[in-house]
C-alpha positions, 0 to 999 in steps of 0.5 A: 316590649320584652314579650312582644320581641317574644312573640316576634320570634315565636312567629318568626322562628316558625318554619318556613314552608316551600323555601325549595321555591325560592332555591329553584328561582335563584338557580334559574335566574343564575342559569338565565345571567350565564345563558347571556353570557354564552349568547350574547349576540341573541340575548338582547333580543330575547331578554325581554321576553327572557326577563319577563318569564324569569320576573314571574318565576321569582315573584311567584315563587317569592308570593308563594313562600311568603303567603304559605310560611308563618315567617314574620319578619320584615322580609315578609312584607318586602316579599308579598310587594316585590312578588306582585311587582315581578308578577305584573312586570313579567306579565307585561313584558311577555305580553308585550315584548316589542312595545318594552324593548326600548324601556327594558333597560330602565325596567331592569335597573329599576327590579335589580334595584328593589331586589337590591333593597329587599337583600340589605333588609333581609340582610338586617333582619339577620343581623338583628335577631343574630343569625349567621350570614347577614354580612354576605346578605349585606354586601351581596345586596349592595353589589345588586344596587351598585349594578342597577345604578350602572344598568339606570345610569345611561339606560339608552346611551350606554350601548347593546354590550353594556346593558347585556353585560350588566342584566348578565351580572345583575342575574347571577348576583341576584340568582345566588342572593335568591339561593342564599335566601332559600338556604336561611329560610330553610334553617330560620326555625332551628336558628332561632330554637337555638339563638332564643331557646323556649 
């Protein structure tokens, strides 16, 4: 058991190439939430396309971080699936803006809530190898499910302000859980030099 803890964090403490990706993801998706703040009357018709293109960022971005870095952790796994999840999502909505405008709402609470999910383990991923800044991780994961639970609530009732509203918040949220991520992927490896010294 000892050596395989070993071995996880010799694979995990490696560095963690193009993390910079996932920063740029996390400012554009702070800059999207902000953007339907300012617009709000122009923002519902163009979130769908807005959302789709900001979905294929983020899951490029996060397909790209997980594929090309020798990181082990969990998180890993959570990354690759939720990449291609937000590639497909992306695609789809870009392509068909019209046909998503009535599920909109549910698509969004339903990616606001796996992202939720990927935090909160990140967050334990933290936690378990005693790196700094899992409670933040924790709470900010727990503030992104809470959203998607209200934007999944009354998806078709809840009105145009509310679901505006809510993706605003939900982006911000996740836009700087996303640059939080990228910072502590940057410093994973000297993290774990020093918390597990060879």
């Amino acid at each position: 058991m000892k050596r395989h803890f070993e071995n996880l964090t010799s694979k995990a403490g490696r560095a963690v190439r193009h993390w910079w990706l996932m920063m740029a993801a996390g400012i554009l998706t702070v800059v999207a939430g902000i953007a339907v703040f300012v617009f709000p009357m122009e923002s519902y018709v163009a979130l769908s396309i807005l959302i789709g293109i900001l979905m294929l960022a983020v899951g490029a971005a996060q397909l790209i971080v997980a594929l090309t870095s020798g990181n082990y952790l969990a998180m890993r796994g959570y990354m690759v699936v939720g990449g291609i999840i937000d590639v497909l999502l992306g695609l789809f909505l870009c392509v068909y803006p019209g046909v998503t405008f009535a599920l909109l709402p549910v698509m969004l609470g339903i990616w606001m809530m796996y992202h939720s999910f990927m935090m909160i383990s990140f967050g334990g991923d933290l936690e378990t190898f005693n790196i700094g800044g899992s409670t933040s991780v924790v709470v900010g994961g727990i503030l992104l499910l809470l959203l998607s639970i209200m934007v999944l609530a009354n998806p078709f009732s809840a009105g145009v302000a509310t679901v505006v509203v809510m993706a605003g918040l939900g982006l911000i949220v996740l836009g700087l859980l996303l640059c939080w991520l990228a910072l502590k992927l940057k410093n994973i490896h000297l993290n774990f030099e020093k918390e597990y010294p060879r």
